[in-house]
N, C-alpha and C positions, 0 to 999 in steps of 0.2 A: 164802885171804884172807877166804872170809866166815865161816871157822869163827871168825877172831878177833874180826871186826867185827861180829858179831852177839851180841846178848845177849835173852831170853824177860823181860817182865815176867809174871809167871804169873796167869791168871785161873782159869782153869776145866780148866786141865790137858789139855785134849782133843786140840791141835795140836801140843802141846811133846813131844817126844821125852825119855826119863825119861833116856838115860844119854848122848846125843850131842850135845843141844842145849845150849849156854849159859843155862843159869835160876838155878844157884845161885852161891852168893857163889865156890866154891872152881873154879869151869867145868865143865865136859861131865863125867861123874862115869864117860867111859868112861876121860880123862884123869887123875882122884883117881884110881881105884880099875879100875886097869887090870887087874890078876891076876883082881879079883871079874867084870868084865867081860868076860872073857875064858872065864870059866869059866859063862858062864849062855847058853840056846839058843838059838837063833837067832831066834825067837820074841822070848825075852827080851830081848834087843838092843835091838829095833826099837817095844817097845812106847811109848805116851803115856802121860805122868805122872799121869793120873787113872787109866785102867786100871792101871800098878805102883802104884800107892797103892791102891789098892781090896783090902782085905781081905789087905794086903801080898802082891799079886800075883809083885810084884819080887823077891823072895824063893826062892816057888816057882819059877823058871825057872832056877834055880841047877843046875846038872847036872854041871859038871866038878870035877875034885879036891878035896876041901876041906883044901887045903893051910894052914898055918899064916899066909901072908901074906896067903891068902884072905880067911881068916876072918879076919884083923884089917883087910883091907878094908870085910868086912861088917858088921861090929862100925861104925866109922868111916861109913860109909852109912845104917846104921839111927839111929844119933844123927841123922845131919842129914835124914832122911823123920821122922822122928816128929814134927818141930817145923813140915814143911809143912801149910800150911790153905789148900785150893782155895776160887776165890769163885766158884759156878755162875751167875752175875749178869753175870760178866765173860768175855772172849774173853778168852786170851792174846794176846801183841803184841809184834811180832820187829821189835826196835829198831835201825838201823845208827846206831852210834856216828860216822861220820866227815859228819854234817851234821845242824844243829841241831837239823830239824824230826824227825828218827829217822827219817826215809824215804830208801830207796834212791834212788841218780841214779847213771848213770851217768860224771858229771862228779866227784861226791863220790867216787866208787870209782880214778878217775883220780888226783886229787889225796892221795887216800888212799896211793898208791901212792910217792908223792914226800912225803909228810909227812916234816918229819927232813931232808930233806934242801937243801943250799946250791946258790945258783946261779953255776956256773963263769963268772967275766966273760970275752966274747966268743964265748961258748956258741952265742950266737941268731945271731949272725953267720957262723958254722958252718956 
């Protein structure tokens, strides 16, 4: 539930997770580019989007196969890092999508849960 409801507006790269967190338009880029993720260290994984950006750190933590879908993962990954610009000015900031203000509640997480969905007449009487 909060992988979907959460999204990074990206400031300074320092808190946002480069391949798990929601920041880019396409999501979590362990989700794009699952083979590429799959194949880079354990290290790699886990690191923040200014440290993979730094001197394309991202890159180097690559360690398994470089299989052909890989590498058109990686291909597909490095187009969308070359166009990111960090603002050292700014914190990142982990928005939840299900209440206006983009702050958690545990009320909006409830309702979140029933979004979509119709109410049985007679239900409350139940």
């Amino acid at each position: 539930m909060c992988a979907v409801s959460m999204f990074v507006q990206v400031g300074d790269g320092v808190t946002t997770k480069l391949w798990t967190d929601s920041w880019a338009s396409v999501g979590p880029l362990s989700r794009f580019a699952p083979e590429l993720f799959a194949a880079l260290s354990r290290a790699g994984k886990t690191i923040s989007l200014k440290d993979g950006l730094h001197l394309n750190r991202w890159a180097r933590e690559i360690v398994g196969a470089l299989t052909t879908l890989v590498l058109y993962q990686y291909l597909l990954v490095w187009d969308l890092l070359r166009n990111v610009v960090l603002n050292p000015l700014q914190s990142d900031q982990f928005v939840w999508k299900w209440s206006p203000d983009g702050k958690y509640s545990a009320s909006s997480a409830y309702r979140a849960f029933f979004h979509g969905s119709t109410n049985l007449p007679g239900a409350k009487e139940l």
